[in-house]
Each structure stands twice: as structure tokens, then as C-alpha cells.
C-alpha positions as CSV (number, residue, x, y, z in Angstrom):
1,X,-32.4,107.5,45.0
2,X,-28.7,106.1,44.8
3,X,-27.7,103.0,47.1
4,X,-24.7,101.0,47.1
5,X,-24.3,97.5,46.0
6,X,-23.7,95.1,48.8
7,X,-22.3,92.8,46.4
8,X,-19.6,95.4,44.9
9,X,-19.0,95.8,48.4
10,X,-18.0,92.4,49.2
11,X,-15.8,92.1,46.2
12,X,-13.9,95.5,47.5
13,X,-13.3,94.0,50.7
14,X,-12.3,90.9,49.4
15,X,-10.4,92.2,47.0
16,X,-8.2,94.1,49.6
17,X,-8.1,91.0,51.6
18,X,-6.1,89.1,48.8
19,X,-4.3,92.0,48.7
20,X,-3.2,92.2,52.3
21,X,-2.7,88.0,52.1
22,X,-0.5,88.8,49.2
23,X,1.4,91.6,51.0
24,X,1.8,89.1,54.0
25,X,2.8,86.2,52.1
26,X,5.5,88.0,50.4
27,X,7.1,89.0,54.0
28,X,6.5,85.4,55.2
29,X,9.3,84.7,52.4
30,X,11.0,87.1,53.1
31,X,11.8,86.1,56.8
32,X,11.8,82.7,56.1
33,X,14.7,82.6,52.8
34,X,16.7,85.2,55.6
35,X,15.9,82.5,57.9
36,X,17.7,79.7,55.2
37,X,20.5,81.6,54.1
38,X,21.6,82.1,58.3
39,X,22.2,78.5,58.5
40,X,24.9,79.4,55.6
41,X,24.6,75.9,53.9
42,X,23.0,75.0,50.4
43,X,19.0,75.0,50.6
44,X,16.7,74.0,48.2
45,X,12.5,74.7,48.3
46,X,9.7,73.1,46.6
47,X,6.3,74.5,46.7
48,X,3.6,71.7,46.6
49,X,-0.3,72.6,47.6
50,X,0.4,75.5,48.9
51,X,3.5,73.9,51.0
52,X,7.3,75.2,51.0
53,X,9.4,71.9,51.5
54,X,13.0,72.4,51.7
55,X,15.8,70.5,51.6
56,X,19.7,70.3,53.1
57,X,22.3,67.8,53.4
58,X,23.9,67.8,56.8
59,X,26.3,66.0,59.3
60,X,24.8,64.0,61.8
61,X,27.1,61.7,64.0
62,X,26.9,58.0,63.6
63,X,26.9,55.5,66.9
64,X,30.6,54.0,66.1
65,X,31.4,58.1,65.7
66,X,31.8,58.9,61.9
67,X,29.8,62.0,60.6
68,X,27.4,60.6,57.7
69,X,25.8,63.1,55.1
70,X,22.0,63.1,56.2
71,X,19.1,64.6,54.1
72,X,16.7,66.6,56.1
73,X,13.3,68.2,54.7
74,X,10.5,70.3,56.7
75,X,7.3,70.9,55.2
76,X,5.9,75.0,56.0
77,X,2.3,76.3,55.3
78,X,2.3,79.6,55.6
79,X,-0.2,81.7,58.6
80,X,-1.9,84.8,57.2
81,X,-2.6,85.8,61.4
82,X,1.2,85.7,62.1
83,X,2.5,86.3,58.5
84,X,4.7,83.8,58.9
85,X,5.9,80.5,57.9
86,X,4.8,77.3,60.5
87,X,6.7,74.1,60.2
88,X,3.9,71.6,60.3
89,X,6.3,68.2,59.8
90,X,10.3,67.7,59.6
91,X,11.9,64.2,58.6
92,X,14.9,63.1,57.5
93,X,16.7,60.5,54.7
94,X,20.1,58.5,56.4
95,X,22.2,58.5,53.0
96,X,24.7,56.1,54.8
97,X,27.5,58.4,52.7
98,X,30.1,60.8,54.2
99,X,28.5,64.2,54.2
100,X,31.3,66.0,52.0
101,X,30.7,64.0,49.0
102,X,27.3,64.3,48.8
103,X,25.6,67.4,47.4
104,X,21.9,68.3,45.9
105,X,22.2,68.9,42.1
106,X,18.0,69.1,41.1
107,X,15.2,69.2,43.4
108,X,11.2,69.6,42.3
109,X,8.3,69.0,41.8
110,X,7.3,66.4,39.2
111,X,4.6,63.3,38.2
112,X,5.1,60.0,39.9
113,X,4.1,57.7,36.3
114,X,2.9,55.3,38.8
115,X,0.4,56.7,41.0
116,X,-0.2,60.2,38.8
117,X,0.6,61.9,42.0
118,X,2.6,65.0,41.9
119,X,5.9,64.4,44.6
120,X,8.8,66.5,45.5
121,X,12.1,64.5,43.6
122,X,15.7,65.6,44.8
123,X,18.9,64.4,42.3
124,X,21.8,63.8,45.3
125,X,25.8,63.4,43.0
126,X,27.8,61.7,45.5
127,X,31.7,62.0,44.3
128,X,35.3,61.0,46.3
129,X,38.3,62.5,44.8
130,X,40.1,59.5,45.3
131,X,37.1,58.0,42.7
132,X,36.9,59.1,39.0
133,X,33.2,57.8,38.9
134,X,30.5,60.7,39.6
135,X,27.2,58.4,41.6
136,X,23.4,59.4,41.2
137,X,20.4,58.7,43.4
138,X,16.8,60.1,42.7
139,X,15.3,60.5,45.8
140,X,10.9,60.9,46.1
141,X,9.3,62.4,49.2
142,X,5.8,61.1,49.1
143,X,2.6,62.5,51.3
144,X,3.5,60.0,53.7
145,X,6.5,62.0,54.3
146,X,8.5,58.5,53.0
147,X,11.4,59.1,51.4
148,X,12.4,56.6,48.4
149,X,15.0,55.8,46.5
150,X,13.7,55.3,43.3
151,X,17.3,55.2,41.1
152,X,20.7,55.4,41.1
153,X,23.7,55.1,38.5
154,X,27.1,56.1,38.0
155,X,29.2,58.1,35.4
156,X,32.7,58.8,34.2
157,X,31.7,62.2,34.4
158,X,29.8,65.0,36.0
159,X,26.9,66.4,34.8
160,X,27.2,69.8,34.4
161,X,24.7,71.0,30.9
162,X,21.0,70.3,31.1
163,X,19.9,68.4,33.9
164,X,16.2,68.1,33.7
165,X,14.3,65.9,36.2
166,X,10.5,65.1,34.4
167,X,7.5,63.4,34.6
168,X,8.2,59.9,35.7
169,X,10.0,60.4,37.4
170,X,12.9,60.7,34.2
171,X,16.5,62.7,33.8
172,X,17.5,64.4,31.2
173,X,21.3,65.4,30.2
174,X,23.6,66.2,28.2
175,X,27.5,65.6,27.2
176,X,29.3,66.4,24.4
177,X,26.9,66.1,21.3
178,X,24.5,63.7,23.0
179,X,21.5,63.5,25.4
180,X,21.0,60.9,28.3
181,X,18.3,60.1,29.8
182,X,17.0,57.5,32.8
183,X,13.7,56.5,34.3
184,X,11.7,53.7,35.9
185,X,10.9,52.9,32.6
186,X,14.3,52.3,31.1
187,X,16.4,49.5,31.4
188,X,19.7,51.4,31.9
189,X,20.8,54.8,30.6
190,X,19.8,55.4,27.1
191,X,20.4,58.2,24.9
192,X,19.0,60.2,21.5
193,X,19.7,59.6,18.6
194,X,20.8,62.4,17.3
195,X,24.4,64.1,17.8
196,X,23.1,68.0,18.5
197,X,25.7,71.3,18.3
198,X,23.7,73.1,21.0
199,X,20.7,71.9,23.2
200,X,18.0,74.6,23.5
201,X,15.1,72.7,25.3
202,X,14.0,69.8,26.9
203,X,10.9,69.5,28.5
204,X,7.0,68.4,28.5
205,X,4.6,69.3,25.9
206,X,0.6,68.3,25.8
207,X,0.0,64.6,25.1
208,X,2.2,63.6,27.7
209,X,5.4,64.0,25.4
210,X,8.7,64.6,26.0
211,X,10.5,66.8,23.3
212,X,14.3,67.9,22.7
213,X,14.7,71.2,21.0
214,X,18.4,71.7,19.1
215,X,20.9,72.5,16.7
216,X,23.0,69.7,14.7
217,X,24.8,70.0,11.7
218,X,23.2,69.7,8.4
219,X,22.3,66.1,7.4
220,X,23.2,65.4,4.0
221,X,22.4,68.2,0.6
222,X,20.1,70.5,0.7
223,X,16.8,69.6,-0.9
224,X,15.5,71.7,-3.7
225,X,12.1,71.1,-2.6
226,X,12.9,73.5,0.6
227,X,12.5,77.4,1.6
228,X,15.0,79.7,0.2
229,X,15.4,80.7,3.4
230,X,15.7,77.5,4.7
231,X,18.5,76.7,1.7
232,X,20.8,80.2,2.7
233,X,20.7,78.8,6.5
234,X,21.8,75.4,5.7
235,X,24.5,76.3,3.2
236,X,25.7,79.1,5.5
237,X,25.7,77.9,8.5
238,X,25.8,74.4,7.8
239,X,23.3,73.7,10.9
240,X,19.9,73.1,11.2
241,X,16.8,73.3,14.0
242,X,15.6,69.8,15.0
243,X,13.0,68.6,17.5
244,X,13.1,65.1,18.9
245,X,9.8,63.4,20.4
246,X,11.0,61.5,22.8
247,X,6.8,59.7,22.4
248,X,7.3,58.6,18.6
249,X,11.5,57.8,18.9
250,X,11.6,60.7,16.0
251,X,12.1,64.2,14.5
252,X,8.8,65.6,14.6
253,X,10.0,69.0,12.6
């Protein structure tokens, strides 16, 4: 005599319970990103833990009446009863900077070296037109719902090609041929050593190292020694594949 499987039972049910929380969870953001884009001003969301934390610079009027550029975040969890997003905390980071120079150029989630702890980072580019220097402040929002500054630094120009923020918080960028980069952990800017054509790839492998994928221009003959293939690319193209470790200061391949 046949009888069902309570336990293939329970797995159906649940099943079709993920699926309904999926189906919810998909409205939820729906309604909430129609809910950003109403306010019709520049938004940025990081998930952490199951948490959507955005982030917006506005205006917000000062005692002696000037209108300073303030960052404001809310933290969401999302409901499965109501299917919607719930703001469970809002804060806000005084930037003591007139609101129309200051604008969010990178904002998520990355590892604090110091405590290990994942954190929400925001890059802010502050920039007068009367002012030919471009300003940079790394910003951490922290479980405490702290904000902190962790860095800031100035340069002759914008950044505009790569911008990577990193464990450590560290920032990657490029200009020209070269690559930048700044952290806790550096006294300064400093840069790679290598002048690349074309940057493909920056970004975290296992082992806790940092690599830099890209093109640069042959260095020096060709080496007999090497793949024919290798030989007709070189001598064609005069360019050549390099990755940096940012771990051993070298070319790894």
C-alpha cells in the first residue's frame, strides 16, 4: 500500500515558501528603487546581512543660514508579511561642505583591515570650479551606525578610469599609464610600477592579495626561449599581458 512521505512533503511546502519569499522580495525592490528614483536625486544601496543601506547627499540648512551638503543613510530589512521594505535606523554624516560640490563617486561593501569586519565604505569627490584640485574622503558606516572618516587627499585631476574601493579599506585608480592607490596602510598615495596601455582588472584574489591585470608595451627583445605564439604577439603587436601582485611588489605572470 502507497503512502506519502511526510518528509517530501515538508520540502514541497518549503520549497514554495522560498519561492513565494523570493517572489515578494523581488516586489519589495521593486517599490522601494520606484520609491528612490521619486526623490529624483543620486542614490546609492549597499546590501549588508540581509540589509539595504542607501545613501544621498542633501541640503540641509545651517544655523547662520547657508545650505551645507549632508550625507544621509537608512538601513531597510525587508518584511515577507507586508512585502515590503521597513526602515529600521536613519542617520546622517554633516560634511561641513557646500552641497553642490560634493557628490558620491563609490559606495560598498568591503573589509575593515582592522577589525576584519565587513562595513559599508562611500568615496565623496568634493570639487569648486573656482579650484583646479579634485578632494577625496573615504567615509566607513560601522554597526554602531558611526560614520568615520577614515581618509582624505587631493588631486590635480578627476578620477574618472577604475576606481576600485578594496579590502582595507584601499583605492584603486588609474591615469594615464599608471595606477594609484591609497589606504590606512600607506603613507601617501603610491602607485605601480609598471606604465600599462590598458587596465583590465583590479581586484582581490585568495591569499588576501591584491592583483592588477593589463596590457603594457613589450619590455625589451623577445626571448627565444618563449611560445611561438607568444613571439607573433609581441612582435605584432608590440604589447604584452602582465599581472601585478600588489602582495609580493611584482609581476607574478
Amino acid at each position: 500500500m502507497f503512502s506519502s512521505s511526510p518528509f517530501k512533503s515538508c520540502v514541497w511546502i518549503t520549497s514554495v515558501e522560498i519561492f513565494l519569499l523570493r517572489k515578494k522580495i523581488r516586489a519589495g525592490l521593486k517599490l522601494f528603487v520606484m520609491e528612490l528614483e521619486s526623490m529624483k536625486k543620486t542614490v546609492n544601496v549597499a546590501t549588508l546581512k540581509g540589509e539595504v543601506i542607501s545613501f544621498i547627499v542633501s541640503k540641509e540648512k545651517q544655523p547662520g543660514g547657508k545650505n551645507e551638503a549632508v550625507l544621509q543613510f537608512k538601513r531597510m530589512t525587508f518584511d515577507s508579511e507586508t512585502g515590503k521594505f521597513i526602515q529600521r535606523f536613519s542617520g546622517k554624516f554633516n560634511s561641513n561642505q557646500k552641497s553642490s560640490f560634493l557628490q558620491i563617486v563609490a559606495c560598498c561593501c568591503t573589509i575593515d583591515s582592522r577589525t576584519g569586519q565587513n562595513s559599508p565604505c562611500i568615496l565623496l569627490k568634493k570639487h569648486k570650479k573656482t579650484h583646479s584640485k579634485f578632494g577625496y574622503n573615504l567615509l566607513m558606516l560601522h554597526s554602531s551606525n558611526e560614520i568615520e572618516h577614515c581618509l582624505g587627499f587631493e588631486l590635480e585631476y578627476e578620477i574618472k578610469e577604475n576606481l576600485t574601493l578594496l579590502p582595507g579599506p584601499c583605492i584603486f585608480w588609474s591615469c594615464s599609464d599608471q595606477v594609484y592607490y591609497v589606504s590606512f596602510e600607506t603613507n601617501g598615495i603610491l602607485n605601480i610600477p609598471i606604465s600599462f596601455t590598458e587596465v583590465k582588472w583590479i581586484g582581490e584574489i585568495p591569499y588576501e592579495d591584491i592583483i592588477v591585470l593589463g596590457v603594457r608595451k613589450t619590455v625589451g627583445p623577445v626571448k627565444h626561449d618563449e611560445t611561438s605564439v607568444c613571439q607573433t604577439d609581441k612582435l605584432i603587436w608590440g604589447s604584452e599581458f602582465v599581472t601585478y601582485s600588489l602582495q609580493k611588489k611584482e609581476i607574478c605572470c
